[in-house]
C-alpha positions as CSV (number, residue, x, y, z in Angstrom):
1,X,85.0,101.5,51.9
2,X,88.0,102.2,50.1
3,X,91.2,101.1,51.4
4,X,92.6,104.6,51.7
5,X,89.2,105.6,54.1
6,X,90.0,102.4,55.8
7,X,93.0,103.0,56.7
8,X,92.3,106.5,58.1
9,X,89.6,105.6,60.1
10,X,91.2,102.9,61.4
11,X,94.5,105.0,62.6
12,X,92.0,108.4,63.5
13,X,89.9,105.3,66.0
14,X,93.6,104.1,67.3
15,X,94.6,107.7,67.8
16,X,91.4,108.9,69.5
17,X,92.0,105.8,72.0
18,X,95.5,106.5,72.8
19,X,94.6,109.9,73.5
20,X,91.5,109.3,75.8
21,X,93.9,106.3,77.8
22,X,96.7,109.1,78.0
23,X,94.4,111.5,79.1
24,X,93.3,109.1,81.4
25,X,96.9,108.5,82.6
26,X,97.6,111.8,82.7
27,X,94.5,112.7,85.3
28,X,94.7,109.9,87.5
29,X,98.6,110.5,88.4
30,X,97.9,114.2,89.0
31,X,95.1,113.6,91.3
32,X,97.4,110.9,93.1
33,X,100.0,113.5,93.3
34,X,97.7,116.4,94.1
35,X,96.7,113.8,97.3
36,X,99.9,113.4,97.9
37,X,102.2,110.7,99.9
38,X,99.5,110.4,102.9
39,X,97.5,108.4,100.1
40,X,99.6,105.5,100.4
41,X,99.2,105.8,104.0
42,X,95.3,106.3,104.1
43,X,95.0,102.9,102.7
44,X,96.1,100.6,105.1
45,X,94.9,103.1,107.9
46,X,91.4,102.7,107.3
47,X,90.3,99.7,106.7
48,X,89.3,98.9,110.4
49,X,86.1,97.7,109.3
50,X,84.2,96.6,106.2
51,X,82.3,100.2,106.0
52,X,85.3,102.1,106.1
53,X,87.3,99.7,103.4
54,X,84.3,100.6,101.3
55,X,84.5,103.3,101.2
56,X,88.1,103.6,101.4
57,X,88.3,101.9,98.2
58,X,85.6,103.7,96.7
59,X,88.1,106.8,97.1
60,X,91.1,106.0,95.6
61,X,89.2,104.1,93.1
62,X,87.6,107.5,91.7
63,X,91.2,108.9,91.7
64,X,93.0,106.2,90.8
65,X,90.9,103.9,88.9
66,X,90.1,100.0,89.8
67,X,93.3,98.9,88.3
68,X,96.2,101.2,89.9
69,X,94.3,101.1,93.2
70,X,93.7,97.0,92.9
71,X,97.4,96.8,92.0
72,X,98.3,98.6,94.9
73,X,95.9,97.0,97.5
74,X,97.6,93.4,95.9
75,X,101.0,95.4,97.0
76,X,100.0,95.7,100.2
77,X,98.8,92.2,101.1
78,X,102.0,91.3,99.3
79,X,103.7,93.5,102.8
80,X,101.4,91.8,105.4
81,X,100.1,95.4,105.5
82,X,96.7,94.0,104.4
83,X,94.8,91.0,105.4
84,X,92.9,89.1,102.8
85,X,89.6,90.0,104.6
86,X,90.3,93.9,104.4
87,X,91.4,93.5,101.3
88,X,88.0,92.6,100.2
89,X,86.3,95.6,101.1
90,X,89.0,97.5,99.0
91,X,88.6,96.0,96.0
92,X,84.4,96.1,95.5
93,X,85.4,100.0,96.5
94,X,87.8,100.4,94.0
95,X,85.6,98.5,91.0
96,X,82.5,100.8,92.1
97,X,84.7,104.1,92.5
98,X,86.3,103.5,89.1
99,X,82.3,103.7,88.0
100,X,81.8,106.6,89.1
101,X,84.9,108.4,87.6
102,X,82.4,107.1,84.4
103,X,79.8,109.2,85.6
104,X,81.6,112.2,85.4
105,X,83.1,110.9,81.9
106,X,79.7,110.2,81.0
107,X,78.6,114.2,81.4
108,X,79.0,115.4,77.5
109,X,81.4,118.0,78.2
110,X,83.7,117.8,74.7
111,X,83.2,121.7,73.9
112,X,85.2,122.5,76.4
113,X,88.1,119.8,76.1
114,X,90.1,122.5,74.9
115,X,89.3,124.6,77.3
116,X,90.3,122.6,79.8
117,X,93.4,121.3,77.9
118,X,94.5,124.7,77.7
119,X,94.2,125.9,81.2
120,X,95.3,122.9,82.6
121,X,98.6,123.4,81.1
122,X,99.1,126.9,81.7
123,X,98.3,125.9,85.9
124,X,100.9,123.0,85.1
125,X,103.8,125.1,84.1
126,X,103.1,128.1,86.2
127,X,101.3,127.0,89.4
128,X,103.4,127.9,92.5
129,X,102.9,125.2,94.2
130,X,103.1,121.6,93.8
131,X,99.7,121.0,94.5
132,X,98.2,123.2,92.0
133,X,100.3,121.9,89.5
134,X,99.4,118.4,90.1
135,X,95.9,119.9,90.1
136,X,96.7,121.8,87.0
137,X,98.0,118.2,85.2
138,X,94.4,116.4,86.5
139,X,92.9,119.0,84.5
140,X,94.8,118.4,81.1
141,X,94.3,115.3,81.4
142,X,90.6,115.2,81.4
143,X,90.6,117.5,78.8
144,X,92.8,115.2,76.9
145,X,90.8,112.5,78.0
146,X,87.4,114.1,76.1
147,X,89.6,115.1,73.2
148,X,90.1,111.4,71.9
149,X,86.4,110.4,72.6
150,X,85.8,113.7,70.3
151,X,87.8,112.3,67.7
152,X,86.6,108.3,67.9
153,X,83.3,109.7,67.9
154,X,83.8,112.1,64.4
155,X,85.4,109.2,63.0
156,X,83.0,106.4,63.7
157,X,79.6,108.5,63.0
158,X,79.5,109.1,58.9
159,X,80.6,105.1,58.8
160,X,77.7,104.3,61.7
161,X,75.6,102.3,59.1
162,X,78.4,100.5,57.9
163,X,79.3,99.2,61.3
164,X,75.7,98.6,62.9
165,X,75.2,95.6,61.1
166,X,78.6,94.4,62.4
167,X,78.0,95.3,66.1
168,X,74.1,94.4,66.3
169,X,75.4,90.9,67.4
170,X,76.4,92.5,70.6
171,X,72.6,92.5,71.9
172,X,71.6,92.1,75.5
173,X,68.4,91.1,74.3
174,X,68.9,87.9,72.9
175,X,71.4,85.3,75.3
176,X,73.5,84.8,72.1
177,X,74.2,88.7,72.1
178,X,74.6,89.2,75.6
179,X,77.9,85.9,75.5
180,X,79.3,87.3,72.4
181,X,79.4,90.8,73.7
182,X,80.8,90.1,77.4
183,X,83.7,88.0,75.5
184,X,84.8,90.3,73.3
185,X,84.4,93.4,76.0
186,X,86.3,90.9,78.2
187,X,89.3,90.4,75.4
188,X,89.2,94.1,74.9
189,X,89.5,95.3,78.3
190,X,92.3,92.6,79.1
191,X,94.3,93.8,76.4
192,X,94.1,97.5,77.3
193,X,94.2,97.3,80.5
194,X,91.6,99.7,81.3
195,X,87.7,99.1,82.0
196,X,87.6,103.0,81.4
197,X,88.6,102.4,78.2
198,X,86.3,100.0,77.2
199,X,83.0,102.5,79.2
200,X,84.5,105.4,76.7
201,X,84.5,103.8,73.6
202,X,80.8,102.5,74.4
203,X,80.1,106.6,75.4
204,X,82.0,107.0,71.4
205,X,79.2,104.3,69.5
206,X,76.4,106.0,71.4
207,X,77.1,109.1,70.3
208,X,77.9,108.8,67.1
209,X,74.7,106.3,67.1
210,X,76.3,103.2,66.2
211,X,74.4,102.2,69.9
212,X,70.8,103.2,70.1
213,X,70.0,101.4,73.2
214,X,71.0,99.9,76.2
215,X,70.4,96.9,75.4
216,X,73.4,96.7,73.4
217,X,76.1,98.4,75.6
218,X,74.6,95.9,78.3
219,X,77.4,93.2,77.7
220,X,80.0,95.4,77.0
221,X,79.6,96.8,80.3
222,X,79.3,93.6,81.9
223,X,82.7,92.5,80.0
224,X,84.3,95.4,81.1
225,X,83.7,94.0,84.8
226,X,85.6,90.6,83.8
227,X,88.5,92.5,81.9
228,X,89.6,95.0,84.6
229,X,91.1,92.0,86.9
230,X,93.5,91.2,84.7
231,X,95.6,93.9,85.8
232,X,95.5,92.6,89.4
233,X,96.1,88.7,88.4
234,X,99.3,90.1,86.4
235,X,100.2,91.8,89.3
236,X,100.2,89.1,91.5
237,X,102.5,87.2,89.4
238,X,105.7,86.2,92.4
239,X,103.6,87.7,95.1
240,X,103.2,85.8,98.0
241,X,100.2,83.5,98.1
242,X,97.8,86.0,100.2
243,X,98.4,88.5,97.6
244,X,97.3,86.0,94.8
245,X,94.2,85.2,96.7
246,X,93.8,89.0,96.7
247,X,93.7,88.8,92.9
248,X,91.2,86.2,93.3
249,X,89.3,87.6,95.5
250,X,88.7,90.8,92.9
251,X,88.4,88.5,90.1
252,X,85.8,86.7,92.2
253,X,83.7,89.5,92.7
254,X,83.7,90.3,89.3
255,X,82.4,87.4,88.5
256,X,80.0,87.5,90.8
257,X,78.7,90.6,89.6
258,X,78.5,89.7,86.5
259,X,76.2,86.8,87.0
260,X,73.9,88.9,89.0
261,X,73.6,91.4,85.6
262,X,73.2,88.2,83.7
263,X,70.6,86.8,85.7
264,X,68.7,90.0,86.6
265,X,69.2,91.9,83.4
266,X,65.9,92.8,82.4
267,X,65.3,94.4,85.5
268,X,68.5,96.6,85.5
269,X,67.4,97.5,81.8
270,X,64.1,98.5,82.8
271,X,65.4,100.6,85.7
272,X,68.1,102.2,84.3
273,X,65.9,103.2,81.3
274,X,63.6,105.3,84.1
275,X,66.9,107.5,85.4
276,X,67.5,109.2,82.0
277,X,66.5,109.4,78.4
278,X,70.3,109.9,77.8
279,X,71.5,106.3,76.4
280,X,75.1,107.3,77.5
281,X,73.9,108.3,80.7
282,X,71.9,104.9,80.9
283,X,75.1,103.2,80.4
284,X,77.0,105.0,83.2
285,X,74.2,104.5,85.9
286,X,74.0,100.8,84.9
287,X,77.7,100.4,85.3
288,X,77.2,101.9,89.0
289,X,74.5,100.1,89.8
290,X,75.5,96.6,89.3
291,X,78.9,97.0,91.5
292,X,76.6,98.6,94.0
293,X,74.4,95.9,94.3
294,X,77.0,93.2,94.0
295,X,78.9,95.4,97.3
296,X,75.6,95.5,99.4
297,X,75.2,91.4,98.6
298,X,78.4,90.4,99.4
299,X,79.8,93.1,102.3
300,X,78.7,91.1,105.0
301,X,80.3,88.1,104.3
302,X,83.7,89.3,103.6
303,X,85.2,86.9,106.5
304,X,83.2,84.4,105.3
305,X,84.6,84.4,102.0
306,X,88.6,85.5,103.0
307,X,88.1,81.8,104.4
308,X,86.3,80.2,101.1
309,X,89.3,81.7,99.0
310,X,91.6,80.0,101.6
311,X,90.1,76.9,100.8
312,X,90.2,76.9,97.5
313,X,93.1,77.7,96.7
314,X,95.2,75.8,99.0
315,X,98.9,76.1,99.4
316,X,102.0,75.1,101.4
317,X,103.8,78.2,101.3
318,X,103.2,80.5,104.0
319,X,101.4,83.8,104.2
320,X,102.9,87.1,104.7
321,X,103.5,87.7,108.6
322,X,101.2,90.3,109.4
323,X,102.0,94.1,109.8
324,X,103.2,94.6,113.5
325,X,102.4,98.8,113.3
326,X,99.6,99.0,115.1
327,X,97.8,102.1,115.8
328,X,96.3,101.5,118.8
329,X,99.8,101.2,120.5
330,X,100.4,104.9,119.4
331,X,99.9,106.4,122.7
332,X,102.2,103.9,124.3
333,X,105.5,105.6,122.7
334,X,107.4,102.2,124.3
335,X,105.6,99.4,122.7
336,X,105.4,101.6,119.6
337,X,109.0,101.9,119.2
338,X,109.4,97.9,119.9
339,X,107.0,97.3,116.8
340,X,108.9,99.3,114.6
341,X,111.9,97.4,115.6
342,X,109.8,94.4,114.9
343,X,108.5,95.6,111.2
344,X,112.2,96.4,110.4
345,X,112.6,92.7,111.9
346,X,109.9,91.4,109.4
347,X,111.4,93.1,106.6
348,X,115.0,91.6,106.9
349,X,113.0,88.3,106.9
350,X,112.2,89.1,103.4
351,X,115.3,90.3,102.2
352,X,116.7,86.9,103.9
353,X,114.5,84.9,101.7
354,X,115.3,87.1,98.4
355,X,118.9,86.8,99.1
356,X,118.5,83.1,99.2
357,X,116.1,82.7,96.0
358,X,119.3,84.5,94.6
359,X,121.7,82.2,95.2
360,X,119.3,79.2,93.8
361,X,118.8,81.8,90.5
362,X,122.7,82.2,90.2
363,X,123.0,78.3,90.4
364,X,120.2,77.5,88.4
365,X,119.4,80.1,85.4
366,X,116.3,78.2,84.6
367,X,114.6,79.2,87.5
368,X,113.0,82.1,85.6
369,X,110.2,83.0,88.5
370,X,113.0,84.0,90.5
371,X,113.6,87.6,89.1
372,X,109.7,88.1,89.7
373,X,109.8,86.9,93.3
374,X,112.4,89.4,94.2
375,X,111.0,91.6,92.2
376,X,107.5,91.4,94.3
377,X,109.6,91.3,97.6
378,X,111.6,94.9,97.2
379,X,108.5,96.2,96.5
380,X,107.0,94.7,99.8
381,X,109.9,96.3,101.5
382,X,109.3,99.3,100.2
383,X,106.0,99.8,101.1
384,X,106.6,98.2,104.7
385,X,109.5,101.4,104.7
386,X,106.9,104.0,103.8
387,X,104.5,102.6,106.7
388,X,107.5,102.6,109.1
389,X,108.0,106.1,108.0
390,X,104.3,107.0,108.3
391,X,104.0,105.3,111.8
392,X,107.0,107.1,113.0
393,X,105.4,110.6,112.1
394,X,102.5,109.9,113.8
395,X,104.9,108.5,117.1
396,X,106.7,111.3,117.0
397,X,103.4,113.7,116.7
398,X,102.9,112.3,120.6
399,X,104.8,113.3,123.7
400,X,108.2,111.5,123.7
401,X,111.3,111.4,126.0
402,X,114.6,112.4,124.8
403,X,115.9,108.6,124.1
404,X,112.6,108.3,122.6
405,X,112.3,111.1,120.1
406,X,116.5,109.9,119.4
407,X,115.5,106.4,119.1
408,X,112.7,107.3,116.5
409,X,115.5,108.9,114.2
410,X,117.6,105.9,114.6
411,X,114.8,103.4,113.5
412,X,114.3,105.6,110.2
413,X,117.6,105.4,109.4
414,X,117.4,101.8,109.5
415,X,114.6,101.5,107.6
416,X,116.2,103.0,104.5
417,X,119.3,101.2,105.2
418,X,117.0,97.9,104.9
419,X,115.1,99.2,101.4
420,X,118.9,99.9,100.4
421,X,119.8,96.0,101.0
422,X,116.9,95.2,98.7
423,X,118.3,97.3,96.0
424,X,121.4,95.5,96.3
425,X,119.8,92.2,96.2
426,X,117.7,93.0,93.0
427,X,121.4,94.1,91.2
428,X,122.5,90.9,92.0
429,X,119.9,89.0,90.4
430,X,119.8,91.4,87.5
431,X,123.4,91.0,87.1
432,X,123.3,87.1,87.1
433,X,120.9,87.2,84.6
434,X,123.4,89.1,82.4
435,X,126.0,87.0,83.2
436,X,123.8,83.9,82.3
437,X,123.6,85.2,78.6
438,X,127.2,86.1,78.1
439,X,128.9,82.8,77.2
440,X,132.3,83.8,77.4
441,X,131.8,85.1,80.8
442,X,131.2,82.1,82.2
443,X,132.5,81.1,85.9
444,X,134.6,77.9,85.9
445,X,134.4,76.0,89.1
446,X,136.6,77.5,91.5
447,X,135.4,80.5,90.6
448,X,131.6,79.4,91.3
449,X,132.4,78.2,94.5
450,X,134.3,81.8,95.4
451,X,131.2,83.1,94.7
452,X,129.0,80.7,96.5
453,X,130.9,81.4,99.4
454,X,130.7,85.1,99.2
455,X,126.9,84.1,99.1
456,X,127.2,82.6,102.2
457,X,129.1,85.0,104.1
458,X,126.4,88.1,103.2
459,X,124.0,85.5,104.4
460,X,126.0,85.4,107.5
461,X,126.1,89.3,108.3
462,X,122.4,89.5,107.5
463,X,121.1,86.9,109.9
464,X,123.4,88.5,112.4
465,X,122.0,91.9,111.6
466,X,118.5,90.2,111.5
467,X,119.0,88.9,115.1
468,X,119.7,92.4,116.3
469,X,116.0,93.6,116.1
470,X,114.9,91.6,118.1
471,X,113.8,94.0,120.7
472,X,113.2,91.4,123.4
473,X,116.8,89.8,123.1
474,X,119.0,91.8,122.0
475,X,121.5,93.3,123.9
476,X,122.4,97.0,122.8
477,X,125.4,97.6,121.9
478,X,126.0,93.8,122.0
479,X,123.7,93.1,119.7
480,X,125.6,95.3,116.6
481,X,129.0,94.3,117.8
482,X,128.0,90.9,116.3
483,X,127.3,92.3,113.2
484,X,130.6,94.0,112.9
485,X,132.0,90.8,113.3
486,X,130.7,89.3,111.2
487,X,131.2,92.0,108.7
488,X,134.7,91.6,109.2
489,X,135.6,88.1,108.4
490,X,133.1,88.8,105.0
491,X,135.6,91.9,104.4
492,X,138.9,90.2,104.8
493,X,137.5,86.7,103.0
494,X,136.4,89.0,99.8
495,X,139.2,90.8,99.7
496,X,141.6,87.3,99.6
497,X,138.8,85.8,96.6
498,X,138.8,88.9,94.9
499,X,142.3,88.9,95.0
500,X,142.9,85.4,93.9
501,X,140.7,86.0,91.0
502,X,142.6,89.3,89.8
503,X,145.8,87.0,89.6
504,X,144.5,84.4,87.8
505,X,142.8,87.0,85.1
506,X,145.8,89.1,85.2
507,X,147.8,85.1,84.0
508,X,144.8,84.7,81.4
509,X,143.5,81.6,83.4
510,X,140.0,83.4,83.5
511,X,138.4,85.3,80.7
512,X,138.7,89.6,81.5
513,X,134.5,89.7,81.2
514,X,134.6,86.8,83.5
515,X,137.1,88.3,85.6
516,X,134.8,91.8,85.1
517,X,131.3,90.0,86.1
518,X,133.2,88.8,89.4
519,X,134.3,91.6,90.7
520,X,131.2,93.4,90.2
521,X,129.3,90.9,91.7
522,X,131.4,91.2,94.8
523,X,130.9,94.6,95.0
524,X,127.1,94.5,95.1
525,X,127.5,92.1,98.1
526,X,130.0,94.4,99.7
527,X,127.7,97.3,99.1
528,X,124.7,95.3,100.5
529,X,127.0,94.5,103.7
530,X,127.8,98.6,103.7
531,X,124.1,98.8,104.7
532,X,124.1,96.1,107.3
533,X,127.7,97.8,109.2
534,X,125.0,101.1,108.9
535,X,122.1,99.5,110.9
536,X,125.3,98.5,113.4
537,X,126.3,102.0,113.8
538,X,123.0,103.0,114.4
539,X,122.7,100.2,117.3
540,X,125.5,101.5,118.9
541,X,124.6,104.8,119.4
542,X,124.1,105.7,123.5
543,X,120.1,106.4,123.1
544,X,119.8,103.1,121.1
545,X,118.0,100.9,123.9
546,X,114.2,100.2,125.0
547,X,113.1,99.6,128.8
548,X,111.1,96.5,128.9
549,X,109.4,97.6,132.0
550,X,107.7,100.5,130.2
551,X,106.3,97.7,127.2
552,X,103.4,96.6,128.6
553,X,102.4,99.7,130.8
554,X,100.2,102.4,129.3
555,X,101.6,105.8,129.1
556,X,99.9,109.1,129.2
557,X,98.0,110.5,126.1
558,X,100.4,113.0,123.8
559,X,98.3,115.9,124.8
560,X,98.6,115.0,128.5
561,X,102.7,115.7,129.8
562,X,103.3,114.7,133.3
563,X,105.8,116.3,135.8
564,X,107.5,114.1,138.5
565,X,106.1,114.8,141.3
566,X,108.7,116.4,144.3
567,X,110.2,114.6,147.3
568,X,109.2,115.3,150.4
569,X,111.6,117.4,152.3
């Protein structure tokens, strides 16, 4: 092959890839925004039991694919949203919805990429609606998608006898073959990021016969399984250590399904060979059929293992509290509102132990897990405020009194003001990092400790506005004057550091970037304490208040109003 061949065959391959993972892209964020935001509520809503996580998973894994719906579930356990053991469920649904997204893949359908190409734009730019446009964007992708398998396909097939001999080692035939062909699926997958990938480009050497049987896409498929939890461990990387077993718990399954095609290969050979004559649809029905088998194997003992993955992997940090929304406290508008109080509670916790991994960052710039950890916890907070959000909709769906339906408002006001303190907390750590790598902006020591102090005043209005949600002591308006209070001597002490600081630049005792790094990190703590005198405000307002006496006692359904009944004359 000359090099000039080479090289085009090589780029017209690369191309045809990029396209079918764009494609790819492209169809699986229209579907999820053709679902739209009830999909991130769906999740954590039905996993009540192993069936329903199943197939749950299995869902979002056809729209979404095994990695953006692991990654997500990984987020969730990451919130307390998700327990390991639900989590389980979840991801053996995603992995065998992902395979069948492949099925429909696996339908030769390139006519018509065009086709769809073209009319998916057209419904993309003049749908008028949102969901037809998203719908209209599903489509383009998919025809996008079959556009680069077209073009891997015409590239590969005049050069198939040239690259037969190179790819006959991968042989599920021989156990040589069947290693050297899980590894390098395995290395492939990892690197792209997508198992879909990896199932496409097997579809591309079928057809353009590079493949002739199954027993050669066997491994690929089988590395495909391995590759597709690297997304997840990644993910995982300064989550919390439930999330991490998550990751484990998806790579274990993998695994485990992987040995079971290793040790029962020839049978899955021989049965998939029965179900069509079609070599690419072989391939597709085998990739099904060993998640499905794996899931039936292993669904019964998802406790069981949540505890094994405990045990091996011990740690001493401690998991993620658990969600307090729960939806069986719906019809009890009371309790309902106290667990929102509580979740907003849980998530100040967080931002408590963010702001604190701050500080230890700001002292220490070698502490590079840091950015990662807060990183992981704003994005637990923000899904804990789209499940407050969620669980207030359905509250509020429900027959609520005045103070009630006022109180609801309230607590979503809050829980934006407490995704807001995140964002503030994430700036700060961003903006330390900067400072770390601009020399001459280095704090001397009165300035460090100025700072350190500031540190420990925002800690001081945060615990303070922490201690407020606690719906069993606080005292309303009490509870929020305490806050102010405290948000008063962190005013009037920033304002005398920030002060001292501008006289010192102004006398060229500090360094103007210094002096300009200072102040702006006393303004993201001052913004960050904005949020906090917010939640206050919201805590003093007259229908701010819950009546313990109506906690514990069940209240009538939402369809169901009572009237008082009348005194007796």
């Amino acid at each position: 092959m000359e090099f000039r061949e080479g090289f085009f065959l090589t780029f017209t391959i690369l191309g045809g890839l990029a396209l079918f993972l764009f494609g790819m892209g492209i169809m699986t964020d229209g579907l999820r925004a053709a679902a739209g935001e009830r999909l991130r509520g769906i999740i954590y809503r039905g996993t009540g039991n192993r069936t329903a996580g199943l197939g749950l998973g299995t869902g979002l894994g056809f729209l979404m694919h095994s990695s953006a719906t692991t990654v997500m579930t990984v987020g969730f356990i990451n919130a307390g949203l998700l327990s390991l053991a639900q989590s389980i469920p979840v991801f053996m649904g995603a992995n065998i919805g992902t395979t069948l997204s492949m099925q429909l893949i696996s339908f030769r359908l390139t006519d018509y990429a065009l086709v769809a190409v073209a009319c998916g734009f057209l419904l993309h730019m003049a749908a008028p609606s949102p969901l037809l446009r998203n719908t209209g964007r599903a489509i383009l992708g998919f025809g996008l998608l079959f556009k680069g398998m077209e073009l891997m396909s015409g590239a590969i097939e005049p050069h198939r006898d040239s690259l037969m001999p190179v790819l006959s080692h991968f042989d599920g035939s021989t156990w040589s073959g069947m290693l050297l062909g899980t590894l390098a699926a395995w290395l492939f997958t990892a690197v792209v990021q997508s198992s879909g990938a990896t199932i496409g480009m097997t579809f591309v050497l079928i057809s353009a016969g590079v493949f002739t049987s199954l027993e050669q896409a066997y491994p690929i498929v089988l590395g495909a399984h391995l590759g597709t939890t690297t997304t997840a461990l990644i993910a995982s990387l300064g989550c919390g250590i439930e999330a991490r077993r998550g990751a484990v718990a998806n790579l274990g399954f993998n695994v485990f399904n992987v040995l079971l095609g290793l040790l029962a290969a020839p049978l899955f050979i021989r049965a998939m060979e029965w179900t069509s004559d079609d070599v690419v649809r072989q391939t597709a029905n085998l990739h099904t059929a060993i998640m499905v088998a794996a899931a039936a194997l292993i669904l019964p003992f998802t406790h069981h293992i949540s505890a094994w993955i405990r045990a091996v992997t011990p740690s001493r940090q401690a998991a993620a509290q658990s969600s307090f929304l729960d939806p069986n406290i719906l019809d009890r508008p009371e309790s309902a509102l106290a667990a929102v109080m509580r979740e907003s509670r849980r998530s100040l916790h967080i931002l408590a132990a963010s702001l604190r991994a701050a500080r230890a960052h700001f002292e220490d710039s070698r502490q590079r897990r840091v950015p990662r950890v807060i990183q992981a916890n704003e994005e637990a907070v923000n899904e804990i405020r789209e499940a407050v959000r969620s669980y207030l909709t359905r509250l509020t769906e429900r027959y609520l009194s005045r103070r009630q339906r006022l109180l609801a408002q309230y607590l979503t006001h809050i829980a934006v003001d407490i995704e807001r303190i995140g964002d503030h907390i994430v700036h700060v750590v961003d903006l330390s990092a900067r400072h770390h790598k601009a020399p001459l902006a280095a704090y001397d020591a009165d300035m460090r400790a100025a700072l350190l102090e500031v540190f420990d005043k925002t800690e001081g209005v945060l615990e303070a506005t922490l201690q407020s949600l606690d719906p069993h002591t606080a005292k309303f308006p009490d509870a929020a004057d305490d806050i102010e209070r405290a948000r008063d001597t962190f005013v009037n002490r920033c304002q005398e550091i920030r002060q001292t600081v501008n006289d010192r630049v102004a006398r060229h005792e500090v360094q103007a970037i210094a002096g300009l790094f200072f102040s702006n990190h006393v303004l993201s703590f001052e913004r960050l304490v904005r949020h906090c005198k917010m939640i206050a405000r919201e805590e003093q307002q007259p229908f701010f208040a819950l009546k313990p006496a109506k906690l514990d006692r069940v209240e009538p359904p939402a369809d169901v109003k009572t009237r008082p009944k009348k005194k007796r004359e």
